[in-house]
C-alpha positions in Angstrom: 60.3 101.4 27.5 61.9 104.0 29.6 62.5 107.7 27.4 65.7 108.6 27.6 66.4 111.9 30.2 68.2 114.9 28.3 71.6 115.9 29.1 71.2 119.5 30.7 74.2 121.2 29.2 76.1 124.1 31.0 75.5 127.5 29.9 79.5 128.2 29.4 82.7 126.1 28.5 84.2 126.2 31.8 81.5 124.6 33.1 81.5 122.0 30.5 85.0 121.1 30.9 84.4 121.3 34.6 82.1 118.8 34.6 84.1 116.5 32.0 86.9 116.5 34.5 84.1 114.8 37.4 82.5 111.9 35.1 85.9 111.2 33.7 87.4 110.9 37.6 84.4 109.1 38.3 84.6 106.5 35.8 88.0 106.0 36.4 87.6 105.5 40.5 83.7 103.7 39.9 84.4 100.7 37.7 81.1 98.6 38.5 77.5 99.8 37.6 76.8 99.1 34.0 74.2 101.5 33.7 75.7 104.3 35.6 78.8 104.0 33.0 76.7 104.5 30.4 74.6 107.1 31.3 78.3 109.0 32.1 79.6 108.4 28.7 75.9 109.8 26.8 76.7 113.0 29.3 80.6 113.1 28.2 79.8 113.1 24.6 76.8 115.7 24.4 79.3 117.7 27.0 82.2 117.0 24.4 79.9 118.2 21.3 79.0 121.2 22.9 82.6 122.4 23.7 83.6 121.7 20.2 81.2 123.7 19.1 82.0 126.4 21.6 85.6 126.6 20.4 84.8 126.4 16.6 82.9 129.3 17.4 85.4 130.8 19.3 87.8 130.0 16.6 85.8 131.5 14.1 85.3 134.8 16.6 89.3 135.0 16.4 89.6 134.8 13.0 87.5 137.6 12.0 89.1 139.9 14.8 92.7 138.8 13.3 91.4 139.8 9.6 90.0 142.8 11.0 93.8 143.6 12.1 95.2 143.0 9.0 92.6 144.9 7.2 93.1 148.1 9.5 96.6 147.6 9.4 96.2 147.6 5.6 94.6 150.9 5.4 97.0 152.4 7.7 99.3 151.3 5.0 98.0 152.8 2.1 97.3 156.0 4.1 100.6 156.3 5.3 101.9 155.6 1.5 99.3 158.3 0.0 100.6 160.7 2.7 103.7 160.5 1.2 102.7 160.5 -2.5 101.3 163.7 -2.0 104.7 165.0 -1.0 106.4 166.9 -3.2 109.6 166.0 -4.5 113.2 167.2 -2.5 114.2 170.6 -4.1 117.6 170.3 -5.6 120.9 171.7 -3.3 122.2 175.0 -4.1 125.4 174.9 -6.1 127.7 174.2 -3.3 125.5 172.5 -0.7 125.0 169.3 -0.7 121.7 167.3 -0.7 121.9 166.5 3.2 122.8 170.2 3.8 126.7 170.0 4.2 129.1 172.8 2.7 131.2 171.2 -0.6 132.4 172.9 -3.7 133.9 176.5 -4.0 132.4 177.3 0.2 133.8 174.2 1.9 136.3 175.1 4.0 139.0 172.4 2.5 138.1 173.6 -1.0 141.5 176.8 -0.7 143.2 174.1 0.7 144.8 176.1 3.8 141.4 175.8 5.5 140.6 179.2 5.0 136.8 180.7 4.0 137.4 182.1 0.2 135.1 185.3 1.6 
């Protein structure tokens, strides 16, 4: 009994796919030799096994890059938030300013109600 020849597999997914895309255009334009066919279809699935197993690892390359993200982007987070924690709280207007710095009260201009300054 004849032993079997391994499938040489490509060294990158390109090259995989590459060469899926030839055995599949040659079975579909050589319909006749038997053993030929099946020798094709032993090299498509070893060729189809190792891509899947190139993108789960891909897959799995991407995930820990996109949790890697969210992590960082988690810290950033919580630094920004202890940043302002340590903050300390808005002083209180002085009688007749308001919080955002505007004139109101006694010192706004509207207060004497001819638009005069009471100074």
């Amino acid at each position: 009994m004849a032993k079997k020849a391994a499938v040489k597999l490509p060294k990158d997914f390109g090259s995989a796919r590459q060469r899926l895309d030839e055995i599949l255009a040659e079975l579909e334009n050589d319909g006749g030799d038997i053993d030929r066919l099946a020798e094709r279809i032993k090299e498509a699935a070893a060729l189809i096994r190792f891509c899947r197993e190139r993108l789960g690892s891909a897959r799995a390359e991407v995930r820990t890059v996109v949790a890697e993200l969210d992590a960082d982007q988690q810290v950033e987070a919580t630094a920004t938030a202890s940043v302002d924690d340590d903050r300390p709280p808005p002083q209180e207007a002085p009688p007749g300013v308001s919080q955002d710095g505007d004139l109101n009260g006694p010192l706004d201009p509207g207060a004497l109600g001819d638009g005069s300054l009471p100074f």
